[in-house]
N, CA, C and O of each residue as an XYZ file, in Angstrom:
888
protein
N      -5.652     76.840    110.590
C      -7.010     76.296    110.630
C      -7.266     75.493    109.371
O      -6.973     76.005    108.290
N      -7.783     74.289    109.419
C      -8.409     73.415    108.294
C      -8.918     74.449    107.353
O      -9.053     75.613    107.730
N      -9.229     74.042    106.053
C     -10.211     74.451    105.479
C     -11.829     73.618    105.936
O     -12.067     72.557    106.512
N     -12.509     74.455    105.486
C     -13.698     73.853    106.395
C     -13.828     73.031    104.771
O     -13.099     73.228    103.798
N     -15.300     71.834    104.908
C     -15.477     70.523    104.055
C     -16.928     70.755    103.776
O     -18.022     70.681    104.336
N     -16.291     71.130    102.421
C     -18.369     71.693    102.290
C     -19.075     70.166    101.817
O     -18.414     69.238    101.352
N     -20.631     70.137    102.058
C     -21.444     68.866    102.266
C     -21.291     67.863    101.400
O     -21.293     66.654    101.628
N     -21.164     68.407    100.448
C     -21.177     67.722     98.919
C     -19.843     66.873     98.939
O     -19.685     65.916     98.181
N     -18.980     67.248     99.773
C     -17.743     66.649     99.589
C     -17.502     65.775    100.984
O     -16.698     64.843    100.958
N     -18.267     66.125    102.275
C     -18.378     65.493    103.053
C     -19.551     64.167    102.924
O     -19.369     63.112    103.532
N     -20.702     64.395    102.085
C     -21.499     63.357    101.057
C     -20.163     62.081    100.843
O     -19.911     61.049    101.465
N     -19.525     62.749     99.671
C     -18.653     61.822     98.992
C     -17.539     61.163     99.850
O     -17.292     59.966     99.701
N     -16.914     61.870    100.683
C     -16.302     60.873    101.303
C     -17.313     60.011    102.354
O     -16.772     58.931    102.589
N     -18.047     60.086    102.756
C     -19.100     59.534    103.445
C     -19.318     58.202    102.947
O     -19.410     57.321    103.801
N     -19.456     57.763    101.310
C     -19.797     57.005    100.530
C     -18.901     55.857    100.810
O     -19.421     54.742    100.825
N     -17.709     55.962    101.020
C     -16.474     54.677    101.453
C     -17.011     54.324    102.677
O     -17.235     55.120    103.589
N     -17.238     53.020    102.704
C     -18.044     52.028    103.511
C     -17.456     51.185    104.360
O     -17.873     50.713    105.418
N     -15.783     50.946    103.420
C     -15.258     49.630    103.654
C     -14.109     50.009    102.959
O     -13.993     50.233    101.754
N     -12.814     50.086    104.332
C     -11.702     49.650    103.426
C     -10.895     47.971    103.911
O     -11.109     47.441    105.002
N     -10.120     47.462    102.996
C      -9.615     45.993    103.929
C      -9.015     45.485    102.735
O      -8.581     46.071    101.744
N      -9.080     44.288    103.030
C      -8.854     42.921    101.923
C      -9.661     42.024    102.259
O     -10.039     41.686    103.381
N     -10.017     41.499    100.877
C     -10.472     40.225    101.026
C     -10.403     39.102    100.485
O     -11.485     38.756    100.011
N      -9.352     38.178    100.315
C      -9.806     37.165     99.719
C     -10.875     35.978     99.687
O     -11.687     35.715    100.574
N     -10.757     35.548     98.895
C     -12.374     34.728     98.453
C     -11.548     33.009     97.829
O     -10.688     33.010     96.948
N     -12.003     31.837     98.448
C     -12.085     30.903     97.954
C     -13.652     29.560     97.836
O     -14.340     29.086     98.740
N     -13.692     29.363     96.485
C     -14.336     28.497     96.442
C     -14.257     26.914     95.695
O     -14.078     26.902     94.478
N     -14.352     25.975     96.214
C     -14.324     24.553     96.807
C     -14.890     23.508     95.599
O     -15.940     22.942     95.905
N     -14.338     23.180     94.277
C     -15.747     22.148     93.660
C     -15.030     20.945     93.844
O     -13.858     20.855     94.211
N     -15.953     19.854     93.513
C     -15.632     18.370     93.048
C     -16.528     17.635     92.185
O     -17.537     17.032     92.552
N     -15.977     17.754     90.737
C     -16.870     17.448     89.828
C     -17.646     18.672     89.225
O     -18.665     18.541     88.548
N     -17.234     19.528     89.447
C     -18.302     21.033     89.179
C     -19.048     21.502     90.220
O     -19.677     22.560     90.254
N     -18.910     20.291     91.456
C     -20.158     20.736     92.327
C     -19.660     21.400     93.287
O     -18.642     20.967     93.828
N     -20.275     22.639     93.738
C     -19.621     23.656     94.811
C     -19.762     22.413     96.381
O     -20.727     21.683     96.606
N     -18.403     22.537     97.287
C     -18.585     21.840     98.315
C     -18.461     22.711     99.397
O     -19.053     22.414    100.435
N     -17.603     24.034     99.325
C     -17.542     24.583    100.355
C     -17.131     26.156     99.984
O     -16.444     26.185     98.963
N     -17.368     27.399    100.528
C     -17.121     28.648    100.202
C     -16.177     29.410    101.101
O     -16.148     28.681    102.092
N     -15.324     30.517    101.375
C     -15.140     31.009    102.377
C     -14.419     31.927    101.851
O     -13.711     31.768    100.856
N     -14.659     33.818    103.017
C     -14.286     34.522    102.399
C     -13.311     34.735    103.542
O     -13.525     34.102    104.576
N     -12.526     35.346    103.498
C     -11.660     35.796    104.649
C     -11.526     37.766    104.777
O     -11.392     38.542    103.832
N     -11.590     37.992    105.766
C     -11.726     39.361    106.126
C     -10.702     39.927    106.518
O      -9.957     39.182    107.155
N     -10.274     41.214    106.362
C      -9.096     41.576    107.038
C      -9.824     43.264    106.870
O      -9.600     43.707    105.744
N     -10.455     44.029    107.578
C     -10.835     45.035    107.376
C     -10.156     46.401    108.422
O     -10.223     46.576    109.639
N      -9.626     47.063    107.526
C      -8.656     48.325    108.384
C      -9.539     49.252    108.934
O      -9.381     49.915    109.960
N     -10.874     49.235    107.843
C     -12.257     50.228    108.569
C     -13.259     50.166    107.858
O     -13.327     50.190    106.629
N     -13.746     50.116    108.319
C     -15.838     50.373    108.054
C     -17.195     50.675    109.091
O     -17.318     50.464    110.297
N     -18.094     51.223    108.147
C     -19.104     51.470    109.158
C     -19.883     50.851    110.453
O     -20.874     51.107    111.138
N     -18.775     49.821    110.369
C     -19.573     48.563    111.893
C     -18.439     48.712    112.705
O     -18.470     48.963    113.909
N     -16.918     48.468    111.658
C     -15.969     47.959    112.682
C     -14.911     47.835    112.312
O     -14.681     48.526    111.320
N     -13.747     46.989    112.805
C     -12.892     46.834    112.042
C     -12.405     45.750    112.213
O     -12.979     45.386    113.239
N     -11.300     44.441    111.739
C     -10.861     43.248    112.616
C     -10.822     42.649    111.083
O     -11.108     43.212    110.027
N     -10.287     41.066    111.382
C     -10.434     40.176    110.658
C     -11.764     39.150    111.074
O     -12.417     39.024    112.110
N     -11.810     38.590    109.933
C     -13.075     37.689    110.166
C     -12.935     36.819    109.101
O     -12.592     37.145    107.964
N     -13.249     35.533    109.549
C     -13.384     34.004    108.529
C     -14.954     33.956    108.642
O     -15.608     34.042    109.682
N     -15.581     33.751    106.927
C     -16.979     33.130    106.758
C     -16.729     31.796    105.781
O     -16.133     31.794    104.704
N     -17.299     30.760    106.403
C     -17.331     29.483    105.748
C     -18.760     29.318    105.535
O     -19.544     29.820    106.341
N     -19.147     28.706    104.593
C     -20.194     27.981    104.579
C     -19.955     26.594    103.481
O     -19.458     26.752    102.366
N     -20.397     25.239    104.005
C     -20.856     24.163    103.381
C     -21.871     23.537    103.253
O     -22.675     24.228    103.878
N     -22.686     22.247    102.669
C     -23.598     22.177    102.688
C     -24.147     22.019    104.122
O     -25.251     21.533    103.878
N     -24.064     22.132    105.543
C     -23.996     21.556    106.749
C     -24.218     22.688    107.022
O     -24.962     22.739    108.002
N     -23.856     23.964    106.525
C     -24.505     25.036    107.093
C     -22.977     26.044    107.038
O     -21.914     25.738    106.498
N     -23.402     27.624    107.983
C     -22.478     28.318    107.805
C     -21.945     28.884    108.988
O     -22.756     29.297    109.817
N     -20.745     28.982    109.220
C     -19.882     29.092    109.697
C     -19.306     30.558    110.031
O     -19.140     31.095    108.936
N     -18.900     31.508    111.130
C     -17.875     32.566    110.975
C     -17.419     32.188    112.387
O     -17.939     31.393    113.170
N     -16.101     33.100    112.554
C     -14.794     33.412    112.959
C     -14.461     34.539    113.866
O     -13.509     34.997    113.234
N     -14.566     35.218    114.786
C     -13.642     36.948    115.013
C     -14.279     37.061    116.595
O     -15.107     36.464    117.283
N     -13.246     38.349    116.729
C     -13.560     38.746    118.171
C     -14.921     39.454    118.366
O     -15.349     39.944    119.411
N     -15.489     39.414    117.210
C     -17.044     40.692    117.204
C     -17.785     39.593    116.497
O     -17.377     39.310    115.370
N     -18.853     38.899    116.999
C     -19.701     38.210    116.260
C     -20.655     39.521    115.643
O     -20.962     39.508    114.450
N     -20.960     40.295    116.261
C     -22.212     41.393    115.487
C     -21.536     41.597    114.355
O     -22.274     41.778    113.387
N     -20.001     41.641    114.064
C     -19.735     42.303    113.104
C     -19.410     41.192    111.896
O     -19.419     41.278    110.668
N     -19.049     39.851    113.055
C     -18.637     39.009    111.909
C     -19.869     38.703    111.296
O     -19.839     38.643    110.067
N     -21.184     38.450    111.986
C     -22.801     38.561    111.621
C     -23.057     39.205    110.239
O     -23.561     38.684    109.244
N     -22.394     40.991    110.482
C     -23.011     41.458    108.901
C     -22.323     40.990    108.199
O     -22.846     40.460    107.219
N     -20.907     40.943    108.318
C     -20.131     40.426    106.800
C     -20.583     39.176    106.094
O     -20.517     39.171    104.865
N     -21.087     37.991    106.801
C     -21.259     37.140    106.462
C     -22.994     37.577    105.816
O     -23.152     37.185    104.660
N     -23.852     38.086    106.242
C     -25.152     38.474    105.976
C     -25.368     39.226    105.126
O     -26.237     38.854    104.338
N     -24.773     40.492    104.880
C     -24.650     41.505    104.311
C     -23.899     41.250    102.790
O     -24.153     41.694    101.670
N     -22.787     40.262    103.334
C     -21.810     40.215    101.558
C     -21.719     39.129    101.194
O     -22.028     38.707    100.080
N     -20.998     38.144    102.677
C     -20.479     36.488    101.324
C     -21.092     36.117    101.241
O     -21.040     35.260    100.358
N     -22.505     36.263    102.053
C     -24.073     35.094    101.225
C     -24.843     35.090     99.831
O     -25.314     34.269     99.045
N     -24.680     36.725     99.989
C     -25.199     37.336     98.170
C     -23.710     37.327     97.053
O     -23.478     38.219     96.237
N     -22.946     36.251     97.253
C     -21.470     36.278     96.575
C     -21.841     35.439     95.582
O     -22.251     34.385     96.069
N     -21.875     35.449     94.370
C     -22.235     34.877     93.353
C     -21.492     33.256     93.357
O     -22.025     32.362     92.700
N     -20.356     33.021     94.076
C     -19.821     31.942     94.220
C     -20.662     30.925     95.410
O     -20.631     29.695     95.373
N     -21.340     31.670     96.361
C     -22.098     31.163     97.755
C     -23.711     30.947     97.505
O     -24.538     30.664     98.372
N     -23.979     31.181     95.911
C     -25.588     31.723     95.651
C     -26.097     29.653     96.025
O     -27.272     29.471     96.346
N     -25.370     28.659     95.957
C     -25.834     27.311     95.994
C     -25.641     27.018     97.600
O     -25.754     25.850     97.971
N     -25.426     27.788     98.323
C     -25.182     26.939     99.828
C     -26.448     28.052    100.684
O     -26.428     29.279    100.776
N     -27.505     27.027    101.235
C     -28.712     27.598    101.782
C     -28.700     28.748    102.798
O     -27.997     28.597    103.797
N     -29.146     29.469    102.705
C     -29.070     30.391    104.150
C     -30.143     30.203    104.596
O     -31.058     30.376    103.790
N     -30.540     29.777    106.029
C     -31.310     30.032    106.657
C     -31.092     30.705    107.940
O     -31.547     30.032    108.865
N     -30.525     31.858    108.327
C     -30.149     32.849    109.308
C     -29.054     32.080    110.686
O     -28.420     32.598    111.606
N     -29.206     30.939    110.335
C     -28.419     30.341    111.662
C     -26.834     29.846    111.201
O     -26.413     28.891    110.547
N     -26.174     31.032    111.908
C     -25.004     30.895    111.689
C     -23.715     30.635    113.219
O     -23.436     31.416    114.129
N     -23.343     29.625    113.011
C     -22.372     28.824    113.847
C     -21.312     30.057    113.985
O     -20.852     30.769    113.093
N     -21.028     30.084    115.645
C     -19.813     31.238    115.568
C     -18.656     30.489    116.626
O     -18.774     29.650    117.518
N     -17.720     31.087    116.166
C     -16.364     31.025    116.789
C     -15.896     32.379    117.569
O     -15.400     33.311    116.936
N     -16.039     32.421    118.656
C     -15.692     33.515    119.179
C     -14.197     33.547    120.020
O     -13.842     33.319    121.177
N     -13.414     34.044    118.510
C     -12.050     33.873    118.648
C     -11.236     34.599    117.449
O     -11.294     34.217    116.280
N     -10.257     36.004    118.030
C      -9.691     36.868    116.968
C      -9.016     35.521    116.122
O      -8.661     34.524    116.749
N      -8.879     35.617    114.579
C      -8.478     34.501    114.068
C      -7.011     34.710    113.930
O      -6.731     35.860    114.269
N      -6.036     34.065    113.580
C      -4.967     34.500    113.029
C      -4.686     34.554    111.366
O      -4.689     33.534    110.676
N      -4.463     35.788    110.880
C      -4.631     35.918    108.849
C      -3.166     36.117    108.830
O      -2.646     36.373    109.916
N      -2.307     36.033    107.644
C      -1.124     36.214    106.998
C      -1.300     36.747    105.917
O      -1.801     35.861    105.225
N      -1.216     37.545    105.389
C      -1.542     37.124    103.816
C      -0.050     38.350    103.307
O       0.472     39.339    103.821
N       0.130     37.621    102.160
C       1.377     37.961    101.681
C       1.104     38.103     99.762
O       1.052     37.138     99.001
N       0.956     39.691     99.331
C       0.601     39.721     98.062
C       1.440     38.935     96.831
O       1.197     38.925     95.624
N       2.575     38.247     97.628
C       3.666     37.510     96.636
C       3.252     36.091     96.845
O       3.819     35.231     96.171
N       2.370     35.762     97.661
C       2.343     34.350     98.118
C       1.045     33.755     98.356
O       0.624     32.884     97.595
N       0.298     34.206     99.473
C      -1.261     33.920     99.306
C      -1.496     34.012    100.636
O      -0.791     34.840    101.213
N      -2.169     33.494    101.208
C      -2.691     33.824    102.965
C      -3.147     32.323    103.329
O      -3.283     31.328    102.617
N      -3.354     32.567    104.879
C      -3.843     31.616    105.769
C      -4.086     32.165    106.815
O      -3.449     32.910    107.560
N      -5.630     31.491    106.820
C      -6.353     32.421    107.818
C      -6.592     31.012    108.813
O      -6.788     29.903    108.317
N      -6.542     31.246    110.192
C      -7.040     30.000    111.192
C      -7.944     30.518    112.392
O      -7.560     31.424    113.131
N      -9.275     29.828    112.551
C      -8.870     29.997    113.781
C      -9.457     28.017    114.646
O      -9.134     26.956    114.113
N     -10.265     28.110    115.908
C     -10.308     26.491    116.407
C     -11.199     26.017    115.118
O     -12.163     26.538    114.557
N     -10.445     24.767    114.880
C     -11.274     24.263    114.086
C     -11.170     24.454    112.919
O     -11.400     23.460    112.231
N     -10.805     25.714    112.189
C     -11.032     26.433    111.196
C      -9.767     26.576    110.456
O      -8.710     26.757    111.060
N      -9.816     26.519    109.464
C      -8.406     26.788    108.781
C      -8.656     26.936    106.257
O      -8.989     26.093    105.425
N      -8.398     27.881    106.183
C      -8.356     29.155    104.826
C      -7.316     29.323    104.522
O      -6.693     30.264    105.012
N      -6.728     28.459    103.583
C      -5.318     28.849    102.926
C      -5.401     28.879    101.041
O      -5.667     27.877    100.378
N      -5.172     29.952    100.579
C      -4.687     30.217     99.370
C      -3.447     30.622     98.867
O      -2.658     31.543     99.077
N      -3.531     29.561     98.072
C      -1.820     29.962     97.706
C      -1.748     30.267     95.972
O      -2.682     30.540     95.218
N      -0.184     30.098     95.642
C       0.118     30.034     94.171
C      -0.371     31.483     93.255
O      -0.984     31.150     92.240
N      -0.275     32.473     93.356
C      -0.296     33.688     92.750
C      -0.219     33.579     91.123
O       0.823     33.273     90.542
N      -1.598     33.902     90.377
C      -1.207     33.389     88.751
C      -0.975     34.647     88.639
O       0.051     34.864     87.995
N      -1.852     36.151     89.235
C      -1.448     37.412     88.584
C      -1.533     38.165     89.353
O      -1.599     38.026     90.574
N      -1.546     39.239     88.615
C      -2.135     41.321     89.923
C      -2.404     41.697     88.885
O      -1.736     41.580     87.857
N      -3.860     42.415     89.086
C      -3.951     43.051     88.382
C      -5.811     44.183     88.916
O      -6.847     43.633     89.290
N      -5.662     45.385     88.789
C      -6.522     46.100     89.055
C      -8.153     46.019     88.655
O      -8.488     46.109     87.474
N      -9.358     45.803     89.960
C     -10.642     45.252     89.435
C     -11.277     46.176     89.920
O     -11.151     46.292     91.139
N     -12.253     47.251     89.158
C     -13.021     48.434     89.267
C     -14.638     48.086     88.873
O     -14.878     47.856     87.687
N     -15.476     48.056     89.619
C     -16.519     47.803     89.164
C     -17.361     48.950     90.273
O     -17.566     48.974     91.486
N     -17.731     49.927     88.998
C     -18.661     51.313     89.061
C     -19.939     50.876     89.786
O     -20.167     51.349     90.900
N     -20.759     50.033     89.245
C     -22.169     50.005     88.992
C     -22.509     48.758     89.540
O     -23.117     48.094     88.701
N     -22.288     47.857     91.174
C     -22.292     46.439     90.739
C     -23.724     46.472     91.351
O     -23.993     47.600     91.762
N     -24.943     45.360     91.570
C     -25.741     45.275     91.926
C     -25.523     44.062     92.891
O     -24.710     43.142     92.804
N     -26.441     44.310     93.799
C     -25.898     43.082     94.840
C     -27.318     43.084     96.002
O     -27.505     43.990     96.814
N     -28.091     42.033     95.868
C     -29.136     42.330     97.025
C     -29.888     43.060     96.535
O     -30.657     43.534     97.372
N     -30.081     43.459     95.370
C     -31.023     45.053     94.905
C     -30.657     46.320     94.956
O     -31.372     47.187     94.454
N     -29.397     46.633     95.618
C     -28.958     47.569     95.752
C     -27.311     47.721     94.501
O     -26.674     46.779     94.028
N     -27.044     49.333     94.280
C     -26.360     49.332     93.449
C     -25.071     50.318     94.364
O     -25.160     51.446     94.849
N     -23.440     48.947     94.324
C     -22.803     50.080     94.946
C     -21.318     49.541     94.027
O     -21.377     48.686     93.143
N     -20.059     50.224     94.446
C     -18.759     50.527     93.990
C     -17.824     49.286     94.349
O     -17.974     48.818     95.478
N     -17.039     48.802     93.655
C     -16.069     48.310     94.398
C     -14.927     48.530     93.825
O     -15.020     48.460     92.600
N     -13.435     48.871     94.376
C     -12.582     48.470     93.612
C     -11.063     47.765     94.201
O     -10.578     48.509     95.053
N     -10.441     46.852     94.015
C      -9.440     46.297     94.337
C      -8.173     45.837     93.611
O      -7.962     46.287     92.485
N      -7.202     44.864     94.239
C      -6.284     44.386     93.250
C      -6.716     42.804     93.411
O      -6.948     42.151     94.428
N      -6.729     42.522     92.344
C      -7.361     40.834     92.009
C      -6.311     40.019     92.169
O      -5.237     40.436     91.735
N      -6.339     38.959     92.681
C      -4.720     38.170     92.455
C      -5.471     37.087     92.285
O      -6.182     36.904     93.273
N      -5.675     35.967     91.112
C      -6.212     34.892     91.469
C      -5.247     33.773     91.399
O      -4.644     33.690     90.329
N      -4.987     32.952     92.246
C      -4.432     31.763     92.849
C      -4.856     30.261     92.595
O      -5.916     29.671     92.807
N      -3.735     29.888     92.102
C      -3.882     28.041     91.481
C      -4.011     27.240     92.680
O      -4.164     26.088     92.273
N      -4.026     27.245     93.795
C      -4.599     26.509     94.841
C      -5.131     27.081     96.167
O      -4.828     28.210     96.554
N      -6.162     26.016     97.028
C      -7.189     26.494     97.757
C      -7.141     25.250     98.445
O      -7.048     24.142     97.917
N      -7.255     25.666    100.418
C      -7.941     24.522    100.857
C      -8.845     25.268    102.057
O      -8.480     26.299    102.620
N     -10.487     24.330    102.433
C     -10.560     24.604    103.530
C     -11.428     23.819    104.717
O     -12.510     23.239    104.616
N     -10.431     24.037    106.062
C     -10.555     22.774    106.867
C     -11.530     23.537    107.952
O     -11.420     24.668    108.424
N     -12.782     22.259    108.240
C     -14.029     23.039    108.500
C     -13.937     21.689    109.896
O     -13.543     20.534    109.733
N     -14.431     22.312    111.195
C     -14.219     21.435    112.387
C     -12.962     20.115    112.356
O     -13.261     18.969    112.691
N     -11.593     20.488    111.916
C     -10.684     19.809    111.473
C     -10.459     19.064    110.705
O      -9.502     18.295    110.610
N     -11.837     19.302    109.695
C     -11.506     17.761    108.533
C     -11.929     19.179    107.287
O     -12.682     20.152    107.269
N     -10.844     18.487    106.303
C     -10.309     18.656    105.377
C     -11.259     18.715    104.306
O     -11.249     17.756    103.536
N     -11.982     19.532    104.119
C     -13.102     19.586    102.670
C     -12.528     19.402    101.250
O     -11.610     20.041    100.738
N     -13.418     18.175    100.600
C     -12.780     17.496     99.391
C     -13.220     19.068     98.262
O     -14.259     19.688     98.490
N     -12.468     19.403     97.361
C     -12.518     20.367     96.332
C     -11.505     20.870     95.714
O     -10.774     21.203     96.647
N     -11.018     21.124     94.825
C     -10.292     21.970     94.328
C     -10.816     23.802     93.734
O     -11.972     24.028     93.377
N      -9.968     24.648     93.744
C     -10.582     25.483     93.284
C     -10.905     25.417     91.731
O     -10.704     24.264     91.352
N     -11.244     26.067     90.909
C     -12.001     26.114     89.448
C     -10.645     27.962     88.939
O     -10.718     29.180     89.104
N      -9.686     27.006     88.342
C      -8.896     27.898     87.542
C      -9.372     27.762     86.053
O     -10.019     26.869     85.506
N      -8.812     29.005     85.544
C      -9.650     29.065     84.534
C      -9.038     30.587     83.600
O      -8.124     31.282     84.043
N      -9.682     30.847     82.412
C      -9.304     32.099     81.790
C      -8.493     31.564     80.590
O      -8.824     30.610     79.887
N      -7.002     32.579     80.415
C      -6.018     32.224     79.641
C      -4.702     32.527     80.765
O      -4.726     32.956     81.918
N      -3.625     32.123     79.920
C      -2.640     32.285     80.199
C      -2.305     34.024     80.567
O      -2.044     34.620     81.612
N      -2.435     34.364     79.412
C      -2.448     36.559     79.763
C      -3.158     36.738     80.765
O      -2.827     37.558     81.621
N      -4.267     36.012     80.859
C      -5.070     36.264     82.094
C      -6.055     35.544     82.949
O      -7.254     35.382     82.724
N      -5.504     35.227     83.749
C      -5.917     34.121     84.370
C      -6.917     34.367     85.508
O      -6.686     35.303     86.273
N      -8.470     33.285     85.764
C      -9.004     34.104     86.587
C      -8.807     32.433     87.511
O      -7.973     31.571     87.237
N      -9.950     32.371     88.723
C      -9.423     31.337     89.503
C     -11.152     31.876     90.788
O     -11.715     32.961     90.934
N     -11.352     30.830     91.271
C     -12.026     30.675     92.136
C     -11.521     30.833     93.735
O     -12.290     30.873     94.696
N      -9.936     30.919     93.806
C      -9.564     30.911     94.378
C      -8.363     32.632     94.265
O      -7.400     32.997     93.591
N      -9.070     33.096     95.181
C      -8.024     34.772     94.782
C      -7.697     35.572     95.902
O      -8.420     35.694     96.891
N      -6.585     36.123     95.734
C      -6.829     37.504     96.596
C      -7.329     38.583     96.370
O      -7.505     38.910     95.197
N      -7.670     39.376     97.342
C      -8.742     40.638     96.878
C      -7.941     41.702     97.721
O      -8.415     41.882     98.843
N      -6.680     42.536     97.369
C      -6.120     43.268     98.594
C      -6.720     44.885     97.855
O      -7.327     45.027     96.793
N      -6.341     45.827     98.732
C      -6.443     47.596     98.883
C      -8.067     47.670     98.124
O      -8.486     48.420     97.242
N      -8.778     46.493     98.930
C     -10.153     46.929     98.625
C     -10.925     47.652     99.186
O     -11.117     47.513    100.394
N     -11.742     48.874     98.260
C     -12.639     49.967     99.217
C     -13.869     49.422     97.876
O     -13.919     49.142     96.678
N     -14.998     49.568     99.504
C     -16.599     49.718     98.604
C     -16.998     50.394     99.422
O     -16.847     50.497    100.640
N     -18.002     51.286     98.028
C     -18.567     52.680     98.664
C     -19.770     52.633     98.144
O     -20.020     51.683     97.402
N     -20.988     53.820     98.450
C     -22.267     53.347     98.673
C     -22.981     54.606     97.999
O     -24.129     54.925     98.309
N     -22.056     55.451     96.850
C     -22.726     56.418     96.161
C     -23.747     57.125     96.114
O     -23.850     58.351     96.143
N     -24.746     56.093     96.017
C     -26.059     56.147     95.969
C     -26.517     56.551     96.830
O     -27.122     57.605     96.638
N     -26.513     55.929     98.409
C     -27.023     55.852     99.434
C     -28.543     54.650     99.322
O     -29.641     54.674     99.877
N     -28.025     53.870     98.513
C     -28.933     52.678     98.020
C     -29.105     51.686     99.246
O     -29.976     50.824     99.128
N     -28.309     51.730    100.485
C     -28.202     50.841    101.053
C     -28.804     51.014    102.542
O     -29.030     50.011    103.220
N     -29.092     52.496    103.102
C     -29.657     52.720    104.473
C     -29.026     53.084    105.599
O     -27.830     53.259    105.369
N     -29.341     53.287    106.800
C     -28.042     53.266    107.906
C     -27.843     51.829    108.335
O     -28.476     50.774    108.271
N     -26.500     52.325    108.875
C     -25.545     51.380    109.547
C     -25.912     51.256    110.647
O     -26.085     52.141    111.486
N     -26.181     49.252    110.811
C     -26.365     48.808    111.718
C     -25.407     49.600    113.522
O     -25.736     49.254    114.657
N     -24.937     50.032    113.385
C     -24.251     50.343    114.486
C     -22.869     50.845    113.750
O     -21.942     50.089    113.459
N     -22.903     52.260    113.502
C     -21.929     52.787    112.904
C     -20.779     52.926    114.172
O     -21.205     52.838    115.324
N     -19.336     53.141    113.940
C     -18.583     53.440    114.263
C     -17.870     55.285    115.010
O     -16.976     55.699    115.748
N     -19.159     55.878    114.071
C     -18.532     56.859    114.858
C     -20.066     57.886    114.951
O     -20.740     58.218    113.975
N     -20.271     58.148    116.018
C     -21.928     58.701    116.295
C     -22.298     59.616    114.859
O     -23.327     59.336    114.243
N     -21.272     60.863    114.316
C     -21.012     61.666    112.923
C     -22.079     61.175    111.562
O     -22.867     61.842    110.892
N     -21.692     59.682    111.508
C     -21.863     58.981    110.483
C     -23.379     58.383    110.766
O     -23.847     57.544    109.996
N     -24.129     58.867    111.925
C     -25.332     58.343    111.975
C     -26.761     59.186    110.921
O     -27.932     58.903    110.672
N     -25.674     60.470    110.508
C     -26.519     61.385    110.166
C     -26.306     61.361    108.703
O     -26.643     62.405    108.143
N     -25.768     60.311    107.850
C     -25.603     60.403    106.704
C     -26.114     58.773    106.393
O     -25.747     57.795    107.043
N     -26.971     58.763    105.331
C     -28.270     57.217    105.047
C     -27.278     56.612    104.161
O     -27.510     56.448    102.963
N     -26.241     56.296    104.687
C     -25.435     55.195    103.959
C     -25.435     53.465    104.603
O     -25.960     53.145    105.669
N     -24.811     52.640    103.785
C     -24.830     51.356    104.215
C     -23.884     50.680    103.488
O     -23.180     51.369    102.749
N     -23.708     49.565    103.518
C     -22.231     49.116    101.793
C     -22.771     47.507    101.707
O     -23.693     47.083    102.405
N     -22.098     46.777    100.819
C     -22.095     45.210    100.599
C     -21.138     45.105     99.427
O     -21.129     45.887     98.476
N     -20.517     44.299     99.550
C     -19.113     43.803     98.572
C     -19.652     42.638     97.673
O     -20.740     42.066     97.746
N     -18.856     42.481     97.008
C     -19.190     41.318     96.003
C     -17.775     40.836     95.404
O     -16.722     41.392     95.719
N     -17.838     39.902     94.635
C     -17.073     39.254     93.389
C     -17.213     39.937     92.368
O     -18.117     40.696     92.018
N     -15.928     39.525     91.725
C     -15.330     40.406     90.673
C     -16.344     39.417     89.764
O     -16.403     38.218     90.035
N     -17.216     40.050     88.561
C     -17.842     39.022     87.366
C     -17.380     37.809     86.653
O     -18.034     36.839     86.270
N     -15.719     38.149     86.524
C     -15.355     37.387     85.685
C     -14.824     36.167     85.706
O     -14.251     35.558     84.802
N     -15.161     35.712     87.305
C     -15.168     34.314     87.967
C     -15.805     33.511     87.222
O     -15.938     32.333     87.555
């Protein structure tokens, strides 16, 4: 027989919201942000699970996946409040692709995510290295994240088949290099607090009875 899981510890694991990867690229020319996009690859969380592409340019924003509800929160919930996406407008109307995308991503190499129309490739690997952030604030709410950072010397992304002018924004030092353009793999965010509410449509009926919620972010030192 199990040992039984006393509350306090069923609390705490409760708190993991989100496990996946994510990388993140963003787009300038001249300094000026032209285009954002995060790419999803999520093994589990409180909505769902799947990959998902969020674009947004100035023309508006864009997602990707076989679950629009779900591709809905990611894009609502995280890459809009992404400190890299804070210049591209939201006004709730978001363009969908209802189509599982195809992702690659390779921690030695970089990824490419596609789907019609759509196409997220990061490449060129400057590092690895481990990003823990306890306390982040995001939306008003205060939650966990932690991952492996890889940030990457090139970025492109092709939005209704044409080719968005930008490069990514590398940057840092040599020891350590950060980049606008990164991977984000063995990422979990968790919701400690319970700062965030219930889940839009949790995954497993269990989890309806515990006032959790999550939202991801960028590492600061972009």
């Amino acid at each position: 027989m199990a040992d039984p899981v006393a509350l306090s510890d069923t609390e705490d694991l409760m708190s993991v919201v989100l496990i996946g990867s994510n990388p993140g690229l963003l787009l300038l020319t001249n300094d000026h942000p032209t285009a954002v996009a995060s790419v999803w690859m999520v093994d589990w969380s409180r909505w769902g699970r799947g990959d998902v592409i969020v674009v947004a340019t100035p023309d508006g924003w864009l997602t990707a996946g076989a679950d629009e509800h779900f591709a809905r929160i990611l894009a609502d919930r995280f890459t809009r409040h992404f400190p890299e996406a804070e210049t591209f407008d939201w006004d709730g109307h978001v363009e969908h692709i209802d189509e599982k995308p195809s992702v690659r991503l390779n921690a030695a190499t970089g990824v490419r995510a596609s789907a019609e129309g759509l196409k997220v490739e990061i490449t060129g690997v400057l590092d690895r290295r481990h990003i823990s952030e306890p306390a982040y604030e995001l939306d008003g709410a205060l939650v966990s994240l932690s991952n492996v950072y890889l940030p990457c010397a090139r970025g492109s992304i092709t939005v209704r088949g044409e080719l968005i002018a930008g490069e990514p924004n590398v940057g840092g030092t040599e020891e350590r290099p950060s980049s606008s353009a990164f991977l984000a793999v063995a990422e979990v965010w968790t919701d400690p607090h319970g700062a965030l509410g219930l889940p839009d449509r949790p995954t497993d009926p269990e989890l309806a009875t515990f006032r959790r919620r999550h939202l991801r972010s960028l590492r600061r030192e972009l």
